[in-house]
Residue frames relative to the residue before (quaternion, step in Angstrom):
aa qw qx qy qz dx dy dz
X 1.0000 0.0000 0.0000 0.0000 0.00 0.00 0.00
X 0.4998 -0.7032 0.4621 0.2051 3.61 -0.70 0.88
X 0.2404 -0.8558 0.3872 0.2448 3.54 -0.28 0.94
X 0.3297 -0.7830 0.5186 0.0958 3.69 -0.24 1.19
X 0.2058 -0.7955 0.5634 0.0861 3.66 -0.56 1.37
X 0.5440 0.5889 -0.5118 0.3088 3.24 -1.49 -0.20
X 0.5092 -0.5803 0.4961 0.3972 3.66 -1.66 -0.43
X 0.7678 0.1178 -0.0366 0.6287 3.68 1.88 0.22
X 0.0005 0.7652 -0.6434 -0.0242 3.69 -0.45 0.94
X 0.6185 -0.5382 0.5444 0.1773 3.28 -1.63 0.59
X 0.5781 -0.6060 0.4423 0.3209 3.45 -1.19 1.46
X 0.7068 0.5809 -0.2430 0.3224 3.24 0.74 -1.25
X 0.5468 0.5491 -0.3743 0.5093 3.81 1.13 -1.39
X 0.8357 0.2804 -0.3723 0.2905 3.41 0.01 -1.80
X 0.6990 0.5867 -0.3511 0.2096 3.79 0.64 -0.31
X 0.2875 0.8291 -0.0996 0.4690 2.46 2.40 0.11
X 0.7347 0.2420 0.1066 0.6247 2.97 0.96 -1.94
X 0.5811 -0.7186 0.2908 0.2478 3.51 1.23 1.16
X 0.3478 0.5373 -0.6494 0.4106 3.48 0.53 1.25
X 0.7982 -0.4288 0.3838 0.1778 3.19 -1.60 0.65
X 0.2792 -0.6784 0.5563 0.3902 3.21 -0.57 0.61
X 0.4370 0.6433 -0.4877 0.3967 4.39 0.90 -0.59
X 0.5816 0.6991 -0.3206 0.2649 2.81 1.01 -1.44
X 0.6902 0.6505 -0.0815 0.3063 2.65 0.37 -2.49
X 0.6948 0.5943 -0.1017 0.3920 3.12 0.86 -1.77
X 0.5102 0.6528 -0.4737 0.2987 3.56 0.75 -1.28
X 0.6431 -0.5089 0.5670 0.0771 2.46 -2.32 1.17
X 0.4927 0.7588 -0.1917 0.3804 3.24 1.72 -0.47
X 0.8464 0.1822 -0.2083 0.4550 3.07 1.29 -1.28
X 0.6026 -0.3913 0.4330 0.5443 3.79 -1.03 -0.53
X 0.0420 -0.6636 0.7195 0.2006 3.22 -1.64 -0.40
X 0.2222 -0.8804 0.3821 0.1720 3.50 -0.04 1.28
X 0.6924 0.1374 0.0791 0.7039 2.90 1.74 -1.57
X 0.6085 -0.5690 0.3558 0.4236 3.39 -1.12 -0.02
X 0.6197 0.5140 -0.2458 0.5397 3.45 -0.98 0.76
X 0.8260 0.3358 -0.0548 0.4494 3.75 0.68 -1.17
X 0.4328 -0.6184 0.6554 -0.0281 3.36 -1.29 0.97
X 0.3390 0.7022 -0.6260 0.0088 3.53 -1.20 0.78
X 0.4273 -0.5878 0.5101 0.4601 3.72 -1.00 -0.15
X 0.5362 -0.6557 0.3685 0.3831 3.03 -1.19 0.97
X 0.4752 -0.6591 0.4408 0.3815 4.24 -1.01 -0.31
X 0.4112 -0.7138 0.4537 0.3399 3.12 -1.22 0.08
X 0.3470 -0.7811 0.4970 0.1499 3.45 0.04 1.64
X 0.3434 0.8120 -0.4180 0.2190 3.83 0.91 -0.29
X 0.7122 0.3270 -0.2461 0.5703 3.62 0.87 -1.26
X 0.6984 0.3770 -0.3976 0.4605 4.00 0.59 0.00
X 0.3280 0.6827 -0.6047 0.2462 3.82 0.73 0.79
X 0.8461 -0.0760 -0.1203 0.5137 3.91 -0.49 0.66
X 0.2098 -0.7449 0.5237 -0.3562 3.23 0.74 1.88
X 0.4978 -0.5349 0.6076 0.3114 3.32 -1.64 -0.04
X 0.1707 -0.6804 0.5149 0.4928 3.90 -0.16 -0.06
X 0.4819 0.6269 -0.5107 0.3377 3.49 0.16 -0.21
X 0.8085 0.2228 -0.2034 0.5053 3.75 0.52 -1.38
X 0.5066 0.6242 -0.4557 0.3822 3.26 1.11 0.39
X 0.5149 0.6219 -0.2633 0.5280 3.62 1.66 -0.94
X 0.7622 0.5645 -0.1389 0.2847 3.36 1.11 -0.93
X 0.5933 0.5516 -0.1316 0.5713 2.66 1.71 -1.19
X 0.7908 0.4038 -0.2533 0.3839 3.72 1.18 -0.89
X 0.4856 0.7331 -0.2828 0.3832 3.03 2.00 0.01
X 0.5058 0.5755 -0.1916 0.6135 3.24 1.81 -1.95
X 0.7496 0.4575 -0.2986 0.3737 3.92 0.25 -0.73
X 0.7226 0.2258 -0.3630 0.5433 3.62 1.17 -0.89
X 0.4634 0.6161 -0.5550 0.3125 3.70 0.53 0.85
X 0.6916 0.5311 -0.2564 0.4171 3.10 0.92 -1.23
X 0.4770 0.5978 -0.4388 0.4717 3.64 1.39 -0.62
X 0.7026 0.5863 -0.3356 0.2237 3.68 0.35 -1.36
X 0.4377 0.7491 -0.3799 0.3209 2.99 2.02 -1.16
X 0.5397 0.6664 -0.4312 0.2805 3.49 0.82 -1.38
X 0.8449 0.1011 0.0217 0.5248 3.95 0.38 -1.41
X 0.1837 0.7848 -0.5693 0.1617 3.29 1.38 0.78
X 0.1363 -0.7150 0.5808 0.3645 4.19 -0.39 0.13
X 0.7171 -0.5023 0.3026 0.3767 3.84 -1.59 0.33
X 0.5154 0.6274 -0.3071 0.4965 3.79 1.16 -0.43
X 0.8382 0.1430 -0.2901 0.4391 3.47 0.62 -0.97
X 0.2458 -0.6138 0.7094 0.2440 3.60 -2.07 0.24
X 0.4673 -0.5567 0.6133 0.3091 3.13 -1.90 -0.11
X 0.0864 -0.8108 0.5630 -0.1345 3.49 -1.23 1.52
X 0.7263 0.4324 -0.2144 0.4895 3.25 -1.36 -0.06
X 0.7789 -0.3152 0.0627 0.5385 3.65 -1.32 -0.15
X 0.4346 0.6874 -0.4631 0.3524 4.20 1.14 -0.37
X 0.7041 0.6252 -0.0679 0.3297 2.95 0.94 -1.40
X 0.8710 0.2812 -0.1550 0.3719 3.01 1.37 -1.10
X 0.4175 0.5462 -0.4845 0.5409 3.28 2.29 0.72
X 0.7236 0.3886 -0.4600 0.3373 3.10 0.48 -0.65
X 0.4930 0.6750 -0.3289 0.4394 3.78 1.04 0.42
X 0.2675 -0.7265 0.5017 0.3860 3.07 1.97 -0.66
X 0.3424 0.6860 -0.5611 0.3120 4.28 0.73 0.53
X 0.2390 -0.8308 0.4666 0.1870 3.29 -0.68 0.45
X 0.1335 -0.8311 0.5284 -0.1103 2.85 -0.67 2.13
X 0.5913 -0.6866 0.2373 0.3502 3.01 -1.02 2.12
X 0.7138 0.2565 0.1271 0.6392 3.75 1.29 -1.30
X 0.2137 -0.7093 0.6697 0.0528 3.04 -1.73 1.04
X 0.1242 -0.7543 0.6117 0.2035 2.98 -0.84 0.96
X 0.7097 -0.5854 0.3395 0.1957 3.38 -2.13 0.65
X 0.6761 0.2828 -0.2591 0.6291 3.67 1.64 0.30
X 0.3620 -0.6330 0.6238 0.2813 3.80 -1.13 0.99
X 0.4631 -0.6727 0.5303 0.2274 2.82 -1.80 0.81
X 0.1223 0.8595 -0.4951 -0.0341 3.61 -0.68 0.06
X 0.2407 -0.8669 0.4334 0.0518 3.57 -0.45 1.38
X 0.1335 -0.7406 0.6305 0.1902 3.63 -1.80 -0.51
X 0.7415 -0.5029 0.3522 0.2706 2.79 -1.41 0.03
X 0.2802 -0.7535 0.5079 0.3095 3.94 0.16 -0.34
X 0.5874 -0.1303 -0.7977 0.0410 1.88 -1.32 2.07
X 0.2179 0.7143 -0.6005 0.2859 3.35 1.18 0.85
X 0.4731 -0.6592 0.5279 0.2510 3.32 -1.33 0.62
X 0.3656 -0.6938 0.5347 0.3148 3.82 -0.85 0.70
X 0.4341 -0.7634 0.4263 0.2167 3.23 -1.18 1.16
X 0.2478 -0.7176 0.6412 0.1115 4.12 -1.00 0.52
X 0.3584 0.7054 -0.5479 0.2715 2.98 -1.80 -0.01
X 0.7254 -0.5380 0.2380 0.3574 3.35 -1.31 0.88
X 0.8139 0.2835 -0.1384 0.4879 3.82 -0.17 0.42
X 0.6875 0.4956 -0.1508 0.5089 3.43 1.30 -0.45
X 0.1836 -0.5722 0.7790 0.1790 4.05 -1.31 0.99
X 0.1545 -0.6552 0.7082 0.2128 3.41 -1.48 0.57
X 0.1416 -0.7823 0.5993 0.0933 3.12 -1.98 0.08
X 0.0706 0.7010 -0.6976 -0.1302 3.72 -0.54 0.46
X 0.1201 -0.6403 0.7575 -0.0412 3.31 -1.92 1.23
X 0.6242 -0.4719 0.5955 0.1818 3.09 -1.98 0.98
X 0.4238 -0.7120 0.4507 0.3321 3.50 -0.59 1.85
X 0.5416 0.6614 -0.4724 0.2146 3.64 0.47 -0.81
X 0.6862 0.6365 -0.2105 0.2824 3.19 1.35 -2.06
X 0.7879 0.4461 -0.0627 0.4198 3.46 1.43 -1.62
X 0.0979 0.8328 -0.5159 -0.1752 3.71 -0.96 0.08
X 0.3936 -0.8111 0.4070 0.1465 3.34 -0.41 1.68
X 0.1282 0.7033 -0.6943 -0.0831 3.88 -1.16 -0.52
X 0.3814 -0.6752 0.5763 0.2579 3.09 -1.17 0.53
X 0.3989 -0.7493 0.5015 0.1669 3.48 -1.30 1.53
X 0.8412 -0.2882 0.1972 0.4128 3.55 -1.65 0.66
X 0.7621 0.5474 -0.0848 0.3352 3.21 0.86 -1.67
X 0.4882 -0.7292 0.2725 0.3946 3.41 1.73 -0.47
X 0.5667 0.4035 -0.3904 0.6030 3.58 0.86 0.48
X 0.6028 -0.6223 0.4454 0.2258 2.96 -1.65 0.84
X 0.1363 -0.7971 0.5730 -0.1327 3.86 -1.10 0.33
X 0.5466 -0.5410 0.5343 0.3507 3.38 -0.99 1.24
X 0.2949 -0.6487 0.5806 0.3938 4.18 -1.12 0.42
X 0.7666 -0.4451 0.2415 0.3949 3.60 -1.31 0.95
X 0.7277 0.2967 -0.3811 0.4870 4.01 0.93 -0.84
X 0.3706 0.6518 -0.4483 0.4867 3.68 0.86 -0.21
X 0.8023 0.1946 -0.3368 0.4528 3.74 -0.34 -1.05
X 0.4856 0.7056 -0.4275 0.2890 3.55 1.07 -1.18
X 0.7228 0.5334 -0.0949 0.4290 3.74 1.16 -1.41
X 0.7066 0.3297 -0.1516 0.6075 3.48 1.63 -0.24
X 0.4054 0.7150 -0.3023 0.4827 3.12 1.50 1.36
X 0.5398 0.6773 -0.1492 0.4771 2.65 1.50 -0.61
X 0.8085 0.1905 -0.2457 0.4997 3.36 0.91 0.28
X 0.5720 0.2825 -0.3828 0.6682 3.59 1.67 0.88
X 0.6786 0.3302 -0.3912 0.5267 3.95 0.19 0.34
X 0.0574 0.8860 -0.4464 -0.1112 3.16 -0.48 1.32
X 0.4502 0.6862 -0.3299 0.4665 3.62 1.24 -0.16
X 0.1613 -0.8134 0.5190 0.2071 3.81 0.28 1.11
X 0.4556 0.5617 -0.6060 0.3311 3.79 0.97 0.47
X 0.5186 0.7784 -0.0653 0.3476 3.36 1.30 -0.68
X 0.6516 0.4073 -0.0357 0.6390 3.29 1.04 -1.41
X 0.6340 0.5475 -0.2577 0.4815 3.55 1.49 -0.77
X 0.7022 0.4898 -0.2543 0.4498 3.49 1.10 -1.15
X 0.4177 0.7567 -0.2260 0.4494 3.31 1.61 -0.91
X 0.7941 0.3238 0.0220 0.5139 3.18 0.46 -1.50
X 0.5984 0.4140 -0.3044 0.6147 3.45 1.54 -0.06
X 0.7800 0.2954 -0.4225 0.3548 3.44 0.85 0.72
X 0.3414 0.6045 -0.5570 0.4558 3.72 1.70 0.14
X 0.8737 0.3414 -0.2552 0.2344 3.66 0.26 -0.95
X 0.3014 0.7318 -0.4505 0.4132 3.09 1.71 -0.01
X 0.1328 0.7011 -0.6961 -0.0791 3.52 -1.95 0.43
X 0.6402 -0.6948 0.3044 0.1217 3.33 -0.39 1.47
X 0.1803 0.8597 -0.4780 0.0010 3.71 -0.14 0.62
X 0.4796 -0.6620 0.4604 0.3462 3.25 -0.92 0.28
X 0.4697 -0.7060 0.3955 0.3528 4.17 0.18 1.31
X 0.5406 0.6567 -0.4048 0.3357 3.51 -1.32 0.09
X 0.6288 -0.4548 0.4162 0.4739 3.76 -1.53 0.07
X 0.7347 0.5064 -0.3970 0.2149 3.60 0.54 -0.22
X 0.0454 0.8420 -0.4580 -0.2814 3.31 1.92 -1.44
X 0.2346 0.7008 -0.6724 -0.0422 3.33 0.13 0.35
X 0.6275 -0.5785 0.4825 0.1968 3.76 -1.54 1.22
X 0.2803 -0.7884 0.4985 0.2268 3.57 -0.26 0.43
X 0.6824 -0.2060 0.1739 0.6794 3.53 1.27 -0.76
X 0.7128 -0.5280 0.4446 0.1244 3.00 -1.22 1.17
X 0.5532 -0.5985 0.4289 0.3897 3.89 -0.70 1.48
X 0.4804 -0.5362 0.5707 0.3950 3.92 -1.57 0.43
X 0.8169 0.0100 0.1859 0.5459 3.73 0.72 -1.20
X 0.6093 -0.6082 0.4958 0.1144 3.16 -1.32 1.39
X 0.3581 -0.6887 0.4213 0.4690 3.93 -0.42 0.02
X 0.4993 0.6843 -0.4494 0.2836 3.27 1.18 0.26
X 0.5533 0.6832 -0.2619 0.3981 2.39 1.48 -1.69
X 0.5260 0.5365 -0.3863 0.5351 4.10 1.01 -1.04
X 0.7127 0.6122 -0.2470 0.2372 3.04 -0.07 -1.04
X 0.7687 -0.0033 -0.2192 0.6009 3.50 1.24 -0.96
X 0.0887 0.5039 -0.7451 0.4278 3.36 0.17 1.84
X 0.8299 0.2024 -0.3869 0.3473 2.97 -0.61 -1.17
X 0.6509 0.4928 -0.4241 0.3920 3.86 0.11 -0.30
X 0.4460 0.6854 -0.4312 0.3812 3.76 1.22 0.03
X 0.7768 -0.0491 0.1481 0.6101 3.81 0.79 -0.20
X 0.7699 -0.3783 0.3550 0.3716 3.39 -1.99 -0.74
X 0.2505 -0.8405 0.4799 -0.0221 3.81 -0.01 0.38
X 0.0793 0.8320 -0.5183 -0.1812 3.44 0.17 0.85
X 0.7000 0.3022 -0.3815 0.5227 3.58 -0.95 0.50
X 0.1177 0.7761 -0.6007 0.1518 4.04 0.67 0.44
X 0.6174 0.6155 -0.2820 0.4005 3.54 0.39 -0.37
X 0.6460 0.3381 -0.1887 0.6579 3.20 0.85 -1.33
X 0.6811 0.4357 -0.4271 0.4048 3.85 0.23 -0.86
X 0.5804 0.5962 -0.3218 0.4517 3.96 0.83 -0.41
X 0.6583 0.3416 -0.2767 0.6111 3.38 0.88 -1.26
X 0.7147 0.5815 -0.2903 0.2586 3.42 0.34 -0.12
X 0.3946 0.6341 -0.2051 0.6326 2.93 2.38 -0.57
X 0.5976 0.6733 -0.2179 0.3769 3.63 0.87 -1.20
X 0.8116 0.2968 -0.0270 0.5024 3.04 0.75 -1.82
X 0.6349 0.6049 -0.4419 0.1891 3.47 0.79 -0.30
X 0.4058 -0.7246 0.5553 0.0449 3.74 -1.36 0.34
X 0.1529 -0.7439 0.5844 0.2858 3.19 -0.65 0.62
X 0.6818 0.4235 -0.3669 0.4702 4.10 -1.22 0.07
X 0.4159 0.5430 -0.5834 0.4379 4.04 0.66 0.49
X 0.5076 -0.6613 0.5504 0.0452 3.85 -0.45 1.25
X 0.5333 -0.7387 -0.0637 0.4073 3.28 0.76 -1.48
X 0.7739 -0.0512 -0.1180 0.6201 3.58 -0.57 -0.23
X 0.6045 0.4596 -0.4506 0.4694 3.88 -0.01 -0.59
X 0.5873 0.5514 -0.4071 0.4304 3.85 0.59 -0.93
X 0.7977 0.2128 -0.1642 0.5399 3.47 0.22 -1.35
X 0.2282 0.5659 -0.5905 0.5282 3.78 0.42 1.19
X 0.7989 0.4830 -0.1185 0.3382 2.74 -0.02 -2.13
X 0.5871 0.5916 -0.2570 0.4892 3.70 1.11 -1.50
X 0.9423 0.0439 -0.0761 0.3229 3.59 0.42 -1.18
X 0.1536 0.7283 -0.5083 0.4332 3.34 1.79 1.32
X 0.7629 0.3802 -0.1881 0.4878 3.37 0.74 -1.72
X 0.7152 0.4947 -0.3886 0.3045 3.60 0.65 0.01
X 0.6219 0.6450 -0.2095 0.3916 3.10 1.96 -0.51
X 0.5823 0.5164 -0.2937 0.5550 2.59 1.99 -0.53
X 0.5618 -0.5336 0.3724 0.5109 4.06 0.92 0.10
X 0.5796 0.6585 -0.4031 0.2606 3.48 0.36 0.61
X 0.5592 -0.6520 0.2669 0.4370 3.52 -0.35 1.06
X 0.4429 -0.7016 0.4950 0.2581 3.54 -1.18 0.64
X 0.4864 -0.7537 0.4227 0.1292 3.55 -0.85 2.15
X 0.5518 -0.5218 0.5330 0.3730 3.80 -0.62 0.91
X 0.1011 0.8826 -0.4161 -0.1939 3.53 -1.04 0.10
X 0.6842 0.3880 -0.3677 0.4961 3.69 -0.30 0.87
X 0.2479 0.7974 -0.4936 0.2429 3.75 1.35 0.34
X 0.4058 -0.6667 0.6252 0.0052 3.01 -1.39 1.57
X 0.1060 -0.8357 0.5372 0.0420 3.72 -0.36 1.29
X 0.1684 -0.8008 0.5658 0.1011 3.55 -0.31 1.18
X 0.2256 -0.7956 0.4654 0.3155 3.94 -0.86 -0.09
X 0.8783 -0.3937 -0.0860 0.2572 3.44 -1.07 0.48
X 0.5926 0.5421 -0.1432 0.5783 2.88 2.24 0.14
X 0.3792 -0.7529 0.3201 0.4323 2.93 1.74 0.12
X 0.1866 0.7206 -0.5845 0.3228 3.72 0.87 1.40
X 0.4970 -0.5953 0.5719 0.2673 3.90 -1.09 0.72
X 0.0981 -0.7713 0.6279 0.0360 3.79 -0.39 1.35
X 0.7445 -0.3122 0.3416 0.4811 3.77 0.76 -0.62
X 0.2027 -0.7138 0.6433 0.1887 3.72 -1.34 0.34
X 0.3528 -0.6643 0.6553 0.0693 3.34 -1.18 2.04
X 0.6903 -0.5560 0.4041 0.2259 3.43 -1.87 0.42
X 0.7001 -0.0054 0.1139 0.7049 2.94 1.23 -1.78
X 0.0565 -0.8090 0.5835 -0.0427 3.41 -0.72 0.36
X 0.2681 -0.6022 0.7183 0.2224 3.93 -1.34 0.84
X 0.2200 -0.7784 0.5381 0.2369 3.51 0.01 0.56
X 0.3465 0.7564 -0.2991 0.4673 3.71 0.86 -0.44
X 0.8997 0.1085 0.1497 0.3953 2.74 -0.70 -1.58
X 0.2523 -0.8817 0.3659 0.1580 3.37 1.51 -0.23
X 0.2688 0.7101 -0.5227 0.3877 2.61 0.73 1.78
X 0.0796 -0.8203 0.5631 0.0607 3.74 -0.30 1.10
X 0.1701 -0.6904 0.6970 0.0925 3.59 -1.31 0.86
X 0.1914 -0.6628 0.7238 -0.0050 3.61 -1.05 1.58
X 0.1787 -0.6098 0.7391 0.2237 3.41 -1.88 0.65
X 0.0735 -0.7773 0.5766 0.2407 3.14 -1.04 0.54
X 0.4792 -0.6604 0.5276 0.2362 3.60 -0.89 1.58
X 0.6215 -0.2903 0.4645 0.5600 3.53 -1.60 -0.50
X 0.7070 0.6157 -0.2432 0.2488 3.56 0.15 -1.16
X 0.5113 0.3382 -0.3727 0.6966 3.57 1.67 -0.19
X 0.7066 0.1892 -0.5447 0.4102 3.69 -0.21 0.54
X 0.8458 0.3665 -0.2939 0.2528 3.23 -0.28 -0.54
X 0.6294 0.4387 -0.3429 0.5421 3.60 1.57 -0.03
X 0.5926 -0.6453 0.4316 0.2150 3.57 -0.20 1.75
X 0.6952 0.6440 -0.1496 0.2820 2.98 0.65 -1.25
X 0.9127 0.1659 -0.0408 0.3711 3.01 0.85 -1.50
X 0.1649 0.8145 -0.2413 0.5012 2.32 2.35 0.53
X 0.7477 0.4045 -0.1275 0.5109 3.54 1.07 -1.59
X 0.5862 0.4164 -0.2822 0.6351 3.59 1.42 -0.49
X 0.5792 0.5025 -0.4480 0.4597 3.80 0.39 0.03
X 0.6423 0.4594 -0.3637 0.4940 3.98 1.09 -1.13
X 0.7587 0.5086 -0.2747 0.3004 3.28 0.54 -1.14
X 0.5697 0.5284 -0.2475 0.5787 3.37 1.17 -0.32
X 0.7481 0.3472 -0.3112 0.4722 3.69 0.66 -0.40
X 0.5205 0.7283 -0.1626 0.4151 2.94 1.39 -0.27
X 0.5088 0.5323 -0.0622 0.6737 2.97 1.86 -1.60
X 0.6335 0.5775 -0.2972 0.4204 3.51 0.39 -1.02
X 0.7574 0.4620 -0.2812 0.3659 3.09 0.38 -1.57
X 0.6597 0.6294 -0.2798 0.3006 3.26 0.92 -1.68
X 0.6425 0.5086 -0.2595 0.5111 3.57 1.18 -1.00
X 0.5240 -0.6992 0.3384 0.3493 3.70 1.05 -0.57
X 0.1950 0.6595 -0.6009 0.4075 3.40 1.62 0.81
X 0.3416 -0.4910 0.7797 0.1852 3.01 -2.21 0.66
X 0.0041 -0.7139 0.6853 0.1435 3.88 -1.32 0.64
X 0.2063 -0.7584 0.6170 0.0392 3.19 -1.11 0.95
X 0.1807 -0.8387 0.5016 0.1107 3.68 -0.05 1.15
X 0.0841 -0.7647 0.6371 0.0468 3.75 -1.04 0.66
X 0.4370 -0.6569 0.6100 0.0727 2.94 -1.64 1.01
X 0.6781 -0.3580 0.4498 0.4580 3.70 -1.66 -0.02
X 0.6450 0.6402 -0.2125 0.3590 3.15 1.26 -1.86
X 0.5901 0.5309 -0.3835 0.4722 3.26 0.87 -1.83
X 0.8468 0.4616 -0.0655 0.2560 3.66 0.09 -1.26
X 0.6745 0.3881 -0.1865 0.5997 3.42 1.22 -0.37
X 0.7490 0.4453 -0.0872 0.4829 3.37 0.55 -1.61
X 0.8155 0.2760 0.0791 0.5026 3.87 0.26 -1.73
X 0.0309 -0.8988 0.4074 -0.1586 3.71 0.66 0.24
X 0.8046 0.2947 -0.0654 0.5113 2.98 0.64 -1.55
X 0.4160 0.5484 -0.3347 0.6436 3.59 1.76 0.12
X 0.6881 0.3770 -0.3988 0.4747 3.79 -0.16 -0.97
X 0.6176 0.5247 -0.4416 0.3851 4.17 0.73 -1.20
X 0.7408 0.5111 -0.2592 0.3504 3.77 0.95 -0.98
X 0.6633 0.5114 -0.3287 0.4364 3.26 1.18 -0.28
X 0.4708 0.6238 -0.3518 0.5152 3.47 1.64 -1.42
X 0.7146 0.5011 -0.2766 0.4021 3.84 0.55 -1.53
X 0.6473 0.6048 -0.2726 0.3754 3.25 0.74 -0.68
X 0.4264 0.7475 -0.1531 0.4857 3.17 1.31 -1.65
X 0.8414 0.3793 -0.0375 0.3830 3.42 0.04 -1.90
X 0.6880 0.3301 -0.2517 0.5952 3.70 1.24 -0.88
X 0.4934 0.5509 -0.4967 0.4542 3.96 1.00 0.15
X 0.8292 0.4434 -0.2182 0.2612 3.70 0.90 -0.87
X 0.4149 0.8617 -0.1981 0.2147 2.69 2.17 -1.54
């Protein structure tokens, strides 16, 4: 049997390349889309997952299948666009998007939203991976009418401009922001824009150094509620100018530091042990750390505003 590469091969190629049609057929493989063939995955490392990044992860995966019979006209856009960007999107939805140009026709089909946009409106680039793709402010701007929570559209936009660093006296940048807020900026002026409003106010509010979405929750819960707005990513150094650690949000002032704590600080031992030590550190120097949950943030909100508030009239 001919060994068929990729994350999806076409019915046609492999019968081509003299595998069986049984073969072809097998209960064995998937059929993501029509036309296509895949081996199935090993779901094994996503057992007690988030479902959320689990939605994500199976989304990014049937995309990459499509690649298989992707033609050269179309890219992947819209909310496709922005996992496979690694943007946090609030919700996944159960068909990739995938657009053209006009007067190319927008493609359909089992698993798939099509789209045809006005070249002016869009600006492609081809991604790492080789297929083409709305660039990161581009999709960010065609969000605006599936992301409806403008805390969202904010966090969104707090990660095109983000550029990863490793904390500390060195900072070295892991990779270089997708997009400038300018860059946001003319998107939206590229055409019609539904939700444009929210995507503006959202331009407004964004930040670079929000880690993620739960951060900028967190960032603009406590401002809605009339509270000053917390520095965020703030390297704390101690009185010798030793590296103590790098807080989320922080009253620098008053030295008050707000931590999210992801799944990943419980369940990785590890960073668990680098999470005590650092509060620990924290404390000694006279920071206040205020830890937050998913819960604190999604669920309780108006709790997290009362502690943060507290916090702030204890130091004042």
């Amino acid at each position: 049997m001919p060994a068929i590469d990729g994350p999806a091969f076409r019915v046609g190629d492999a019968l081509r390349a003299g595998m069986p049609r049984r073969a072809v057929d097998a209960d064995t493989l998937d059929r993501p889309f029509t036309g296509l063939r895949a081996h199935p995955e090993d779901d094994r490392d996503q057992e007690g997952g988030h479902p959320l990044e689990v939605a994500r992860d199976a989304h990014r995966r049937a995309a990459r299948q499509f690649t298989a019979h992707m033609h050269a006209h179309e890219f992947f856009s819209h909310a496709t666009a922005a996992l496979l960007w690694d943007l946090p999107m609030p919700a996944v939805a159960d068909r990739i998007d995938v657009s053209v140009i006009a007067p190319h026709r927008a493609p359909s089909g089992r698993g798939v939203r099509g789209h045809q946009l006005a070249g002016p409106q869009v600006t492609t680039t081809q991604h790492a991976e080789g297929f083409a793709i709305t660039s990161p402010a581009s999709t960010w701007a065609q969000l605006g009418a599936t992301v409806k929570h403008p805390y969202d559209l904010t966090a969104i936009a707090d990660a095109v401009i983000r550029a990863p660093r490793i904390p500390g006296p060195q900072g070295r940048v892991l990779r270089a922001a997708h997009s400038t807020v300018a860059d946001l900026v003319v998107e939206l002026g590229r055409g019609r824009r539904i939700g444009i409003r929210e995507l503006e106010e959202a331009v407004r509010r964004t930040r670079p150094g929000a880690a993620s979405r739960p951060e900028t929750w967190t960032r603009l819960t406590l401002v809605d509620a009339g509270l000053p707005e917390p520095a965020l990513d703030h390297d704390v150094y101690d009185e010798r100018g030793v590296f103590v650690g790098c807080v989320d949000l922080a009253y620098i002032p008053l030295k008050i530091a707000i931590e999210y704590e992801g799944d990943h600080h419980r369940v990785d031992a590890a960073q668990w042990a680098r999470d005590i030590q650092k509060h620990d550190r924290l404390a000694e120097l006279g920071w206040r750390v205020i830890r937050v949950t998913r819960a604190d943030v999604f669920e309780h909100p108006g709790e997290l505003v009362v502690r943060v508030r507290g916090a702030l009239r204890s130091r004042s």
